[in-house]
VMD Tcl script that builds the backbone (N, CA, C; Angstrom):
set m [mol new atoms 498]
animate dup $m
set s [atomselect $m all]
$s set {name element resname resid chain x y z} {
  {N N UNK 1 A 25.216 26.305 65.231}
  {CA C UNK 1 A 24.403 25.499 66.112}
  {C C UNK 1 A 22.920 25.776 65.910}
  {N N UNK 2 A 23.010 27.186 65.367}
  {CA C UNK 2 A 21.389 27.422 65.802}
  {C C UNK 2 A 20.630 27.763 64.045}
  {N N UNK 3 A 20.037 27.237 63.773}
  {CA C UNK 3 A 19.673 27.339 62.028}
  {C C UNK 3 A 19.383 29.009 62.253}
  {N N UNK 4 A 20.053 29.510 60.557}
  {CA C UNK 4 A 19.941 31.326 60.934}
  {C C UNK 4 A 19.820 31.078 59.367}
  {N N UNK 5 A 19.543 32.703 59.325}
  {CA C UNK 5 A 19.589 33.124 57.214}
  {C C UNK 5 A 20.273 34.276 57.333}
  {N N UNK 6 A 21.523 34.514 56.876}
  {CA C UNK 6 A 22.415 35.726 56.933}
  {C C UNK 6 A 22.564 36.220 55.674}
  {N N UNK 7 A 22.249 37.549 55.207}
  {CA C UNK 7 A 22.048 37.860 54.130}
  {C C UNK 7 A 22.988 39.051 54.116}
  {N N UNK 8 A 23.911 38.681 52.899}
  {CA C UNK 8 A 24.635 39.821 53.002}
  {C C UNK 8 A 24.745 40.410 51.554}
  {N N UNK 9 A 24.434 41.937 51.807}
  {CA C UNK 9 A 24.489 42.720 50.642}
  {C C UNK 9 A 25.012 43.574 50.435}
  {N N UNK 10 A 25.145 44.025 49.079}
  {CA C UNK 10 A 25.821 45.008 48.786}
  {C C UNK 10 A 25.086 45.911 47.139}
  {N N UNK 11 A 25.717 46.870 46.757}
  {CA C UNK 11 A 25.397 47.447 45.672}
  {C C UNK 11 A 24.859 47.334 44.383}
  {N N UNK 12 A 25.367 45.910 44.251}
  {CA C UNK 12 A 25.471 45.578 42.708}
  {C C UNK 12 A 25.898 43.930 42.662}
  {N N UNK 13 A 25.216 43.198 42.315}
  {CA C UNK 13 A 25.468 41.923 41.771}
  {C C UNK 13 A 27.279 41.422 41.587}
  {N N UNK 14 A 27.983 42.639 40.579}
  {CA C UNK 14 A 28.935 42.975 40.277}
  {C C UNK 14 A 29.994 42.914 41.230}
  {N N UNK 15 A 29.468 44.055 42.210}
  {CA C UNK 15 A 29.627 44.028 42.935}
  {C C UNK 15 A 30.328 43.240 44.365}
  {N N UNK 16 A 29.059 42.298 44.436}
  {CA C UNK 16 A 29.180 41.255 45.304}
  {C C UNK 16 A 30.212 40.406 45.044}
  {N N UNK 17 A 30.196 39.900 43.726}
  {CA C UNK 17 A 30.999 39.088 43.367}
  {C C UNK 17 A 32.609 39.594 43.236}
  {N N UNK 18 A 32.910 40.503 42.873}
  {CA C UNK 18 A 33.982 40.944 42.854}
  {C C UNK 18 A 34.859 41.294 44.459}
  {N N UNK 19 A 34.147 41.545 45.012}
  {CA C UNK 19 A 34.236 41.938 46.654}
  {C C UNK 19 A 33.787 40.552 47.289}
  {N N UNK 20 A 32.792 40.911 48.510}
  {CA C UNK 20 A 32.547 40.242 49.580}
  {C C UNK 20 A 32.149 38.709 49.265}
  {N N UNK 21 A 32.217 37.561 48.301}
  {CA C UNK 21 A 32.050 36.358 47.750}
  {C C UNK 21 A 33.278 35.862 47.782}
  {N N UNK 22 A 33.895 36.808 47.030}
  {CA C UNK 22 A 35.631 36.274 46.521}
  {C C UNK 22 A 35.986 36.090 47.922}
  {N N UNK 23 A 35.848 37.458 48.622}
  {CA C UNK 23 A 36.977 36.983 50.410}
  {C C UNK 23 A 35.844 35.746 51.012}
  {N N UNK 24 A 34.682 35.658 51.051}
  {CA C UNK 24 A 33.634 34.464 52.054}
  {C C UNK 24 A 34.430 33.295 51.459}
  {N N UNK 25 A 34.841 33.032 50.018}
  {CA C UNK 25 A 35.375 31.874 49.579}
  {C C UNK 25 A 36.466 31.755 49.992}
  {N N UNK 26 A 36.935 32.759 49.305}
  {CA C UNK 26 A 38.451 32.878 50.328}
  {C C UNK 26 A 38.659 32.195 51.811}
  {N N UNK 27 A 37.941 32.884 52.767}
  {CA C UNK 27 A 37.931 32.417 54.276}
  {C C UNK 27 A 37.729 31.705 54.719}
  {N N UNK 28 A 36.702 30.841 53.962}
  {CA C UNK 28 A 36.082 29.727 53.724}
  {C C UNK 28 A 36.729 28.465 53.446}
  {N N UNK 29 A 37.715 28.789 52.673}
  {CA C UNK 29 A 38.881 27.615 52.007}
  {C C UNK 29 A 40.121 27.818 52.705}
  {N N UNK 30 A 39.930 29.178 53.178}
  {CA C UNK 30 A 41.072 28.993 54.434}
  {C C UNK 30 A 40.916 27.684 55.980}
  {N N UNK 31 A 39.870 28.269 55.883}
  {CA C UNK 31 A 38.973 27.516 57.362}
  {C C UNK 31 A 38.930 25.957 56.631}
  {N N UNK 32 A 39.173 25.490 55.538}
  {CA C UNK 32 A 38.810 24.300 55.090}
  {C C UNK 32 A 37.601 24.122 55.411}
  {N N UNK 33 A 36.501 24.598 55.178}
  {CA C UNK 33 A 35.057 24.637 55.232}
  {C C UNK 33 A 34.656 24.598 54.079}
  {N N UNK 34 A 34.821 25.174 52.914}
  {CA C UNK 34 A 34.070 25.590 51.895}
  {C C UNK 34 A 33.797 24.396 51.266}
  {N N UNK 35 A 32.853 23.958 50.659}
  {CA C UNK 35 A 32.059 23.187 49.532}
  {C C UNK 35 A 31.362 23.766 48.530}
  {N N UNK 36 A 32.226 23.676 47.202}
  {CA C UNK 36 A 31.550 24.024 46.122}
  {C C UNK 36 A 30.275 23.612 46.174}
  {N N UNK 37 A 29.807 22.236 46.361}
  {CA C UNK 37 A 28.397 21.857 46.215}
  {C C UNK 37 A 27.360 22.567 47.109}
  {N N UNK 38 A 28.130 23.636 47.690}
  {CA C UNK 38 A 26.823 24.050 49.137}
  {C C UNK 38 A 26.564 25.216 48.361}
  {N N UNK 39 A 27.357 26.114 47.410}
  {CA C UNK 39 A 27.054 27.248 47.496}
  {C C UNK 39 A 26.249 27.414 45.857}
  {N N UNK 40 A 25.059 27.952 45.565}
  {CA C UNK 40 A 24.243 27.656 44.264}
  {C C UNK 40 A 24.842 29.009 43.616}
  {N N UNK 41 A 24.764 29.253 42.909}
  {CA C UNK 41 A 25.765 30.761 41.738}
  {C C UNK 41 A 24.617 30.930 41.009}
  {N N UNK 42 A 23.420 30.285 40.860}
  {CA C UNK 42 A 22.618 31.259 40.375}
  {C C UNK 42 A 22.133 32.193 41.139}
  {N N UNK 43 A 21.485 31.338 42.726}
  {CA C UNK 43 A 20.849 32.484 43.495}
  {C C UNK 43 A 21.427 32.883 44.359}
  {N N UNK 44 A 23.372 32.806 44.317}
  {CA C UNK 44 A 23.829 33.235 45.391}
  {C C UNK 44 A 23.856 32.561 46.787}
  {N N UNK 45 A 23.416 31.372 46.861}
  {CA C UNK 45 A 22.864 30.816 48.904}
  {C C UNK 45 A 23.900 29.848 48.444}
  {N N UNK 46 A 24.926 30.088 49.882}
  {CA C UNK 46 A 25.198 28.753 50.454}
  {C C UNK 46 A 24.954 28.116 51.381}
  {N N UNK 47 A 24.889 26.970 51.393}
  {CA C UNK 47 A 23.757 26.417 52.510}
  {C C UNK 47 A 24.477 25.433 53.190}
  {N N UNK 48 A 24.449 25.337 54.482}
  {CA C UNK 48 A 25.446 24.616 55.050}
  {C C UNK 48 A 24.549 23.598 56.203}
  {N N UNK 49 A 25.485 22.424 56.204}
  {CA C UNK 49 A 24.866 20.858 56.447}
  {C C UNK 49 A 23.636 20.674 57.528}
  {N N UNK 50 A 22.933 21.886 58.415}
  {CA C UNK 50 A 22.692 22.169 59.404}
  {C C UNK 50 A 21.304 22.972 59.104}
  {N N UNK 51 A 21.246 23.576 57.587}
  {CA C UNK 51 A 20.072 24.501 57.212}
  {C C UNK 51 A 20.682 26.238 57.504}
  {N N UNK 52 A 21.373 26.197 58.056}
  {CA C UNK 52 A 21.582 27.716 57.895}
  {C C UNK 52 A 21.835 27.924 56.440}
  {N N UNK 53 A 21.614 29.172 55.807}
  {CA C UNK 53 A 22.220 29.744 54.667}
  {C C UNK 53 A 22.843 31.265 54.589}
  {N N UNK 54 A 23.642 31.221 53.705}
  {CA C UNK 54 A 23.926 32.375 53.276}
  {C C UNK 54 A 23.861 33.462 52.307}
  {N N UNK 55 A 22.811 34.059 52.157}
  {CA C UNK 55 A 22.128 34.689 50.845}
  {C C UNK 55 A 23.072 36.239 50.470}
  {N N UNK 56 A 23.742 35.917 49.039}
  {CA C UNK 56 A 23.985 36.808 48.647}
  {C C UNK 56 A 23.206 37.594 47.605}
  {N N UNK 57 A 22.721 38.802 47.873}
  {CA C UNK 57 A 22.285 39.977 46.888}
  {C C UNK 57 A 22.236 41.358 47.096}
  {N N UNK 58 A 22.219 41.863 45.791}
  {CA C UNK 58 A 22.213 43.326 45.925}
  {C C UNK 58 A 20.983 44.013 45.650}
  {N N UNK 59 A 21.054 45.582 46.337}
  {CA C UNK 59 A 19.806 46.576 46.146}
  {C C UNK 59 A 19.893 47.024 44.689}
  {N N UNK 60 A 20.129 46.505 43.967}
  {CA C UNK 60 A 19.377 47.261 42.695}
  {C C UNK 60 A 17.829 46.736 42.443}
  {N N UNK 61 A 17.345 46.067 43.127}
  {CA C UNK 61 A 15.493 45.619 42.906}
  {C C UNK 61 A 15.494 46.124 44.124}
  {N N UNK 62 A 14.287 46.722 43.810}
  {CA C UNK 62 A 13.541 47.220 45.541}
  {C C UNK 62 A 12.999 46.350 45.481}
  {N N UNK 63 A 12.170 45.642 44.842}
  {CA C UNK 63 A 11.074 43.805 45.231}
  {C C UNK 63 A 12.031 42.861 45.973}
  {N N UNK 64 A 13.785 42.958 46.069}
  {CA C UNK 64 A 14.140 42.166 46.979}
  {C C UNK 64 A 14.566 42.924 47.841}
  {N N UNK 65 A 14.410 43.984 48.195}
  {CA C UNK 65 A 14.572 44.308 49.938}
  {C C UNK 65 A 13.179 44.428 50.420}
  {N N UNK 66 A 11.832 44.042 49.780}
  {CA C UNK 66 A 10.839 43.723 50.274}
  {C C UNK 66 A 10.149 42.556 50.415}
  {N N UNK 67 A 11.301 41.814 50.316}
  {CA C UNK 67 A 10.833 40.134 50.642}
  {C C UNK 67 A 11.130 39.773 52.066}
  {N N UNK 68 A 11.323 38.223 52.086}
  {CA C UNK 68 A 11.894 37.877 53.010}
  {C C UNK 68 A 12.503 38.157 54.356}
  {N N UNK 69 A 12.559 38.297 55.804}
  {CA C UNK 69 A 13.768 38.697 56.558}
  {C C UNK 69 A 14.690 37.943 56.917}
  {N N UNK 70 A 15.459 37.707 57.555}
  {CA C UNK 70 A 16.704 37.681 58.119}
  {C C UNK 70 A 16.618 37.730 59.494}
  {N N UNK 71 A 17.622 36.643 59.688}
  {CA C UNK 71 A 18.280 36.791 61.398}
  {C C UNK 71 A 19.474 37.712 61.541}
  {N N UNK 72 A 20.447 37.933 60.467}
  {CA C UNK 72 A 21.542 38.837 60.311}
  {C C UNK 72 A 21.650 39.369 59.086}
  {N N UNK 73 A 21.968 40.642 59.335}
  {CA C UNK 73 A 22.386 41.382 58.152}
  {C C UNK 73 A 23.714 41.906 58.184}
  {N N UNK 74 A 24.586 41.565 57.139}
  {CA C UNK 74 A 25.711 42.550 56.447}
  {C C UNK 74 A 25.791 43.057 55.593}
  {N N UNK 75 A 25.994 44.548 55.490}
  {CA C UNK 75 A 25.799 45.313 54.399}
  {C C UNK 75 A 27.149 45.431 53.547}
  {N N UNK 76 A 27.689 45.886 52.838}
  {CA C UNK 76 A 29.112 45.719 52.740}
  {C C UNK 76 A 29.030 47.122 51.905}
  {N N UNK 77 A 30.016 48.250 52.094}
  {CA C UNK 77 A 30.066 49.042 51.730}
  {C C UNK 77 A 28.659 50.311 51.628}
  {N N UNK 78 A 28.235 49.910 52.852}
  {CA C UNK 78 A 26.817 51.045 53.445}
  {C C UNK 78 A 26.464 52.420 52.846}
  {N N UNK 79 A 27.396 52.738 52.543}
  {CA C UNK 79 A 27.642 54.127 52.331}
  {C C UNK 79 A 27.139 54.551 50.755}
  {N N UNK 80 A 27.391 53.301 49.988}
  {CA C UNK 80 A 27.028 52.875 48.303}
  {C C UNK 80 A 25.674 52.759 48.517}
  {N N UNK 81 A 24.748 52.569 49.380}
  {CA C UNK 81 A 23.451 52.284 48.995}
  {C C UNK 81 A 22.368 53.594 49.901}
  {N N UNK 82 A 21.063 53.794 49.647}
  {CA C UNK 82 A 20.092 54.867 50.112}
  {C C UNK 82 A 19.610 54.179 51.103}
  {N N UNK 83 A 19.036 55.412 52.113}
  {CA C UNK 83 A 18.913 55.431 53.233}
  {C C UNK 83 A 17.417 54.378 52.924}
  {N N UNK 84 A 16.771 54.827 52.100}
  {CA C UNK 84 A 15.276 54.054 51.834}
  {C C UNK 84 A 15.837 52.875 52.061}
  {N N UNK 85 A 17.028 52.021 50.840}
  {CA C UNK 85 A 17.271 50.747 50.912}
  {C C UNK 85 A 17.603 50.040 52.533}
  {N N UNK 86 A 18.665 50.792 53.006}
  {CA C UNK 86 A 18.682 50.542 54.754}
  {C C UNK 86 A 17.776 50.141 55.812}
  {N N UNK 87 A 16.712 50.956 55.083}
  {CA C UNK 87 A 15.262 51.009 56.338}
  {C C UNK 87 A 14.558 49.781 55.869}
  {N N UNK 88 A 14.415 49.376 54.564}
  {CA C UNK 88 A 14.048 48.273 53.917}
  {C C UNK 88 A 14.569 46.857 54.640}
  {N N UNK 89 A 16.086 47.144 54.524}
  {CA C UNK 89 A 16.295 45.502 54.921}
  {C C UNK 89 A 16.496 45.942 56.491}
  {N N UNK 90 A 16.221 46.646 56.860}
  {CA C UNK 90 A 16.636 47.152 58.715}
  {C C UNK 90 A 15.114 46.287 59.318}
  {N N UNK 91 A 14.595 46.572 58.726}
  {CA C UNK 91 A 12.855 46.423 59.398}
  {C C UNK 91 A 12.780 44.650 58.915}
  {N N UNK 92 A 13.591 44.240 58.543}
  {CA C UNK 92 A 13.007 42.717 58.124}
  {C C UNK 92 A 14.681 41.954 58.641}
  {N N UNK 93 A 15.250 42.310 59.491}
  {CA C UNK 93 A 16.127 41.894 60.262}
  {C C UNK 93 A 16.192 41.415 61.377}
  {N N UNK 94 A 15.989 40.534 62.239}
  {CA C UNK 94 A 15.936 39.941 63.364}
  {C C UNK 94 A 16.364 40.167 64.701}
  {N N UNK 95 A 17.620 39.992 64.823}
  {CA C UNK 95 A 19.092 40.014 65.781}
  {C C UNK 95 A 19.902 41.232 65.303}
  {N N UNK 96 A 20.951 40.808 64.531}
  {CA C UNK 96 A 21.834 41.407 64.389}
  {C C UNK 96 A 22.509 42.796 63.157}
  {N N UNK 97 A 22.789 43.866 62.856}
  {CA C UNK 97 A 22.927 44.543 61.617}
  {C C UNK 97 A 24.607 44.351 61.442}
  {N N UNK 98 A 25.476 44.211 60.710}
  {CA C UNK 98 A 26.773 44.655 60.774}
  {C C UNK 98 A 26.893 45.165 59.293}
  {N N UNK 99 A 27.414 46.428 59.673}
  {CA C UNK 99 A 27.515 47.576 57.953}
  {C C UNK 99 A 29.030 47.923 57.995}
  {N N UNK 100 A 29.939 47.845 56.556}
  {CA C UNK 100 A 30.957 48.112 56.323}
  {C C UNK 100 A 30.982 49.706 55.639}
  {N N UNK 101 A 32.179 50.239 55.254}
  {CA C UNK 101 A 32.308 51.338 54.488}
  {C C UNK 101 A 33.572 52.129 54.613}
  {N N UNK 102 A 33.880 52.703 53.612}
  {CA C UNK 102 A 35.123 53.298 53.446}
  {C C UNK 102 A 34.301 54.849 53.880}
  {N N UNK 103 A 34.714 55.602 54.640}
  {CA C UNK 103 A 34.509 57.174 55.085}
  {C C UNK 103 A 34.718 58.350 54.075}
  {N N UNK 104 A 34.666 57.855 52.885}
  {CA C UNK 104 A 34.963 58.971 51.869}
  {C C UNK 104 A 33.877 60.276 50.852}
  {N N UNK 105 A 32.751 59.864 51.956}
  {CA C UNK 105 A 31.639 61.089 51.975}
  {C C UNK 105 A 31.726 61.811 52.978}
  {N N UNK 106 A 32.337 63.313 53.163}
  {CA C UNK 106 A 31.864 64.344 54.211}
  {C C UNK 106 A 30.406 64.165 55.241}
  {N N UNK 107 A 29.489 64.105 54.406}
  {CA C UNK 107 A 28.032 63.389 54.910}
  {C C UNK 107 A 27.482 62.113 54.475}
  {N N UNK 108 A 26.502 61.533 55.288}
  {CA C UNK 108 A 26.225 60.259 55.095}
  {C C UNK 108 A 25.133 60.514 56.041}
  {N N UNK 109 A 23.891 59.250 55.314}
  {CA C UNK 109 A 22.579 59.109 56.090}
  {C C UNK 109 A 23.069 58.321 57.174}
  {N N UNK 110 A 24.472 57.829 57.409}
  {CA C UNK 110 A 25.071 57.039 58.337}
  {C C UNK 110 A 25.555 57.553 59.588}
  {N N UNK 111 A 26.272 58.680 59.229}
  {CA C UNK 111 A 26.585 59.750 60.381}
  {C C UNK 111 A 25.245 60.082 60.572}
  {N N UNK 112 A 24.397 60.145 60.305}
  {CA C UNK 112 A 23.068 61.310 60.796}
  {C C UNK 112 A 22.000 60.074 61.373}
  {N N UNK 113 A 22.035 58.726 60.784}
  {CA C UNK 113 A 20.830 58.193 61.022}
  {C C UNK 113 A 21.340 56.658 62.185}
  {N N UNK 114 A 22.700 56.370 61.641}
  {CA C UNK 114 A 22.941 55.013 62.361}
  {C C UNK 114 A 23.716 55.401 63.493}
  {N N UNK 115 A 25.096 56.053 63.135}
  {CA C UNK 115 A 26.030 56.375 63.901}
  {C C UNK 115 A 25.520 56.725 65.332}
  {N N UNK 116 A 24.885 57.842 65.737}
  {CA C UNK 116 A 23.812 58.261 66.722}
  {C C UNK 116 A 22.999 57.256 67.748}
  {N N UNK 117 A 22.312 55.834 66.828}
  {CA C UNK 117 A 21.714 55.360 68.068}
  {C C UNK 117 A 22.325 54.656 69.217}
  {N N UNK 118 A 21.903 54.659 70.274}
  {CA C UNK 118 A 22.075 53.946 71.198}
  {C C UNK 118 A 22.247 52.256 71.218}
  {N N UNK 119 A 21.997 51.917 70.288}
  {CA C UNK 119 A 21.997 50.277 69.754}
  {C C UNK 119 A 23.651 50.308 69.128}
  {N N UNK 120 A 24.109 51.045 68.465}
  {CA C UNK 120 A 24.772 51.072 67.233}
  {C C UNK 120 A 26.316 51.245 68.300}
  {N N UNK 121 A 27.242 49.774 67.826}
  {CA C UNK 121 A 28.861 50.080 68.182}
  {C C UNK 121 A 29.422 50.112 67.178}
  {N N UNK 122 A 30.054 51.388 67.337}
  {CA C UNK 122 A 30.925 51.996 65.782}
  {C C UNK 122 A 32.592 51.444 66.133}
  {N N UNK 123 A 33.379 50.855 65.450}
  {CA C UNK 123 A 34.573 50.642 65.210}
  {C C UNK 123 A 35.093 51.599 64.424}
  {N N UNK 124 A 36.250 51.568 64.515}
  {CA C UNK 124 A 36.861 52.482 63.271}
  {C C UNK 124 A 38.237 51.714 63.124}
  {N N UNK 125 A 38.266 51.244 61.752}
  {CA C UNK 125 A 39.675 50.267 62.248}
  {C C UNK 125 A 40.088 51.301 60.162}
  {N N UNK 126 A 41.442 50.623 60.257}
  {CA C UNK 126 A 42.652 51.112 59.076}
  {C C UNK 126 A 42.875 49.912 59.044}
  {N N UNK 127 A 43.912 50.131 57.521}
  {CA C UNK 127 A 44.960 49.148 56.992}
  {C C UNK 127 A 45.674 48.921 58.122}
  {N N UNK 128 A 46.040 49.596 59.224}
  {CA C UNK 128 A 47.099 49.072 60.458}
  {C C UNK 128 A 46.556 48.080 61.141}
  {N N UNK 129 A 45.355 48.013 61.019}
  {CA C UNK 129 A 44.585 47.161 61.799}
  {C C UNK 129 A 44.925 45.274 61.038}
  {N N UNK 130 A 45.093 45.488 59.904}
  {CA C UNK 130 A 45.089 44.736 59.018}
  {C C UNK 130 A 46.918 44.382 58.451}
  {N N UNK 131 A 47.592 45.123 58.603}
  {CA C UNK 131 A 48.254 45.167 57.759}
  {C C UNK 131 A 49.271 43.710 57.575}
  {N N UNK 132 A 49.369 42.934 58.936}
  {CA C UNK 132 A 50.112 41.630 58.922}
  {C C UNK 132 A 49.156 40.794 57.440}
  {N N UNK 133 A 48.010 40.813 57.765}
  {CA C UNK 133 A 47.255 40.051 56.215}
  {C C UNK 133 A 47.412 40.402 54.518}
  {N N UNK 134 A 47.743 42.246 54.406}
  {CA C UNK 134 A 48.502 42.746 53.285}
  {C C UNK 134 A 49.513 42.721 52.670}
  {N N UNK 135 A 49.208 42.716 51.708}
  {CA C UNK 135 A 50.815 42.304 51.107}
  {C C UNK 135 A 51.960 43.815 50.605}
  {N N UNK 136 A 53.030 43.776 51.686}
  {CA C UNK 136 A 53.488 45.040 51.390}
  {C C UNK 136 A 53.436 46.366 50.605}
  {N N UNK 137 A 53.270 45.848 49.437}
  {CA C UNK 137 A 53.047 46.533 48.466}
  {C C UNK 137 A 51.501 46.705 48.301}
  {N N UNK 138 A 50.960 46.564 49.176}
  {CA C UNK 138 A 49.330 47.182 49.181}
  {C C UNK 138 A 49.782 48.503 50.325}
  {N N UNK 139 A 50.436 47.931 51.376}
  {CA C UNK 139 A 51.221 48.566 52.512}
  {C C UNK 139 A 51.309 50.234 51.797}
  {N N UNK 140 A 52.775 49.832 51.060}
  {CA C UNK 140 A 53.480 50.894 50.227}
  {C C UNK 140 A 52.730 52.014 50.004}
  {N N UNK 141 A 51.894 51.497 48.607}
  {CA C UNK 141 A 50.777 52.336 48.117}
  {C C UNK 141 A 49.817 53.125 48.866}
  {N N UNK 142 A 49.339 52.221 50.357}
  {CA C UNK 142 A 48.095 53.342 51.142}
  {C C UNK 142 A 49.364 54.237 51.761}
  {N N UNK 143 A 50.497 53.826 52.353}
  {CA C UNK 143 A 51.483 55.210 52.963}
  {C C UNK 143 A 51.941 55.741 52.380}
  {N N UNK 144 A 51.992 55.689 51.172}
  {CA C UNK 144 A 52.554 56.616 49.653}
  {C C UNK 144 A 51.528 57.874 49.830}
  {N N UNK 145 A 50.390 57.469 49.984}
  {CA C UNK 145 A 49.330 58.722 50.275}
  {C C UNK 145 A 49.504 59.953 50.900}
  {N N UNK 146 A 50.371 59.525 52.069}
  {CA C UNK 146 A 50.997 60.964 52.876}
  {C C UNK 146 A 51.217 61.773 52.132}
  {N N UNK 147 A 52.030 61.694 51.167}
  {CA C UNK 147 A 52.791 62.728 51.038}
  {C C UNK 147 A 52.209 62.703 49.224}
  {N N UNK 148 A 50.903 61.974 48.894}
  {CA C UNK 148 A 50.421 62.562 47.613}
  {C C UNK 148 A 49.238 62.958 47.938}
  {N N UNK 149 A 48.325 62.745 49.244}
  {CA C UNK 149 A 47.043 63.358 48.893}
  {C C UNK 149 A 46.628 63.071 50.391}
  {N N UNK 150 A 46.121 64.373 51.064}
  {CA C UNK 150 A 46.281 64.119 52.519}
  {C C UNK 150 A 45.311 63.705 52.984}
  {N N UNK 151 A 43.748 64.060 51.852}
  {CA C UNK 151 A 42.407 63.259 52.209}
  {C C UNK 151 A 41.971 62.028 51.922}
  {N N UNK 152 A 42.923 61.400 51.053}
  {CA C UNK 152 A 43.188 60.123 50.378}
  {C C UNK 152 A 43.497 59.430 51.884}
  {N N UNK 153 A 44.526 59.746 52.312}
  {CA C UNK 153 A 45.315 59.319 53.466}
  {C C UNK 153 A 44.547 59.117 54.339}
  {N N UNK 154 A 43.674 60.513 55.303}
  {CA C UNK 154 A 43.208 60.393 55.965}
  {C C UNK 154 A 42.036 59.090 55.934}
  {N N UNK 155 A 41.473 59.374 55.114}
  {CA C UNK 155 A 40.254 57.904 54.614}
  {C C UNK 155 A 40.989 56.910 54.593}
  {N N UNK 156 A 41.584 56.547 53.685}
  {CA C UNK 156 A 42.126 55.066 53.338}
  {C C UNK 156 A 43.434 54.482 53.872}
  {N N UNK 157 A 44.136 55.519 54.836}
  {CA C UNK 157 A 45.065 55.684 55.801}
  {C C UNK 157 A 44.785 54.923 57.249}
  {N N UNK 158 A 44.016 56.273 57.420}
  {CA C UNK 158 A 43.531 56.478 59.080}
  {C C UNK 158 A 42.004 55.896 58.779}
  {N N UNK 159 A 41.263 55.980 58.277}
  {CA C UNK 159 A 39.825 55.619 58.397}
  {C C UNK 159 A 38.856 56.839 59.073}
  {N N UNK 160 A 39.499 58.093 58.710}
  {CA C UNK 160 A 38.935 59.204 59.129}
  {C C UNK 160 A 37.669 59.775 57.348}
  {N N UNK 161 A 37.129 60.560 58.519}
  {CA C UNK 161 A 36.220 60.831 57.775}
  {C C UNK 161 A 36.560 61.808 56.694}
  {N N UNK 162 A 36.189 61.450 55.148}
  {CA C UNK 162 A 36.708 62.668 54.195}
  {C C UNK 162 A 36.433 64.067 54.347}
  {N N UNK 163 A 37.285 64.797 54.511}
  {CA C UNK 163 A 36.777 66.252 54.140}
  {C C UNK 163 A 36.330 66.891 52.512}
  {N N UNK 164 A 35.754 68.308 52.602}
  {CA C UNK 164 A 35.511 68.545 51.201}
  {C C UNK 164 A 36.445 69.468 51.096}
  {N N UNK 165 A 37.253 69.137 49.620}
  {CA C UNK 165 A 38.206 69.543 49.244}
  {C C UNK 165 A 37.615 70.857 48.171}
  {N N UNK 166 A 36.639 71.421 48.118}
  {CA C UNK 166 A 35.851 72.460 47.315}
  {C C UNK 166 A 36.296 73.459 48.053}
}
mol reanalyze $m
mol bondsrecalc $m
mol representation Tube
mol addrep $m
């Protein structure tokens, strides 16, 4: 309803595309929404009938987390990028932040810098959370973990935070 620019990033160009593009299309063609003609593949924006867009890129240029801001940000996999890059697109954000990540660092500028504020609602969700959308045999493999690797498990299990195995 309301014209916005939602920019969602992640690590690596590579990245993006391999991950968080594939599922937006995905969800997208689920929802019977998607239009090839809206979304441009050179610069990543899809732009929908109304002027909102959706800008995909990644922090490997610091000249693009010093452009432009945003009404929303999604980070996708938070934990892959520096605290510098964070503060970069944090300060040119509008409304809203939403950051993804798998828990498989003991420490993180995330536990120390985001987790903490008073702004910030932390979820913690698992494959259980998910698992009616998986396909068993994704199932299999994360509960196979029990009983091959208990910090594997705990992370990609439970969504607990990794310990150091040193």
């Amino acid at each position: 309803e309301k014209m916005r620019t939602i920019s969602i990033v992640s690590v690596t160009r590579s990245h993006l595309k391999r991950g968080v593009i594939r599922d937006f299309k995905s969800i997208m063609n689920d929802w019977n929404i998607y239009n090839e003609n809206s979304f441009n593949k050179t610069d990543l924006i899809y732009h929908f009938p109304k002027g909102s867009i959706i800008e995909f890129f990644s922090v490997d240029n610091s000249e693009k987390l010093r452009g432009p801001g945003r009404d929303i940000l999604f980070i996708n996999e938070a934990n892959l990028i520096t605290y510098d890059d964070w503060t970069q697109l944090v300060l040119r954000t509008k409304e809203k932040i939403f950051i993804d990540y798998n828990p498989v660092d003991e420490f993180s500028w995330i536990y120390e810098k985001v987790l903490p504020r008073e702004d910030c609602c932390f979820i913690q969700s698992s494959y259980l959370d998910n698992k009616q959308f998986l396909p068993s045999e994704q199932v299999e493999e994360i509960e196979r973990l029990k009983e091959v690797d208990e910090n594997y498990w705990q992370v990609f299990g439970l969504g607990n935070v990794a310990k150091s195995t040193d």
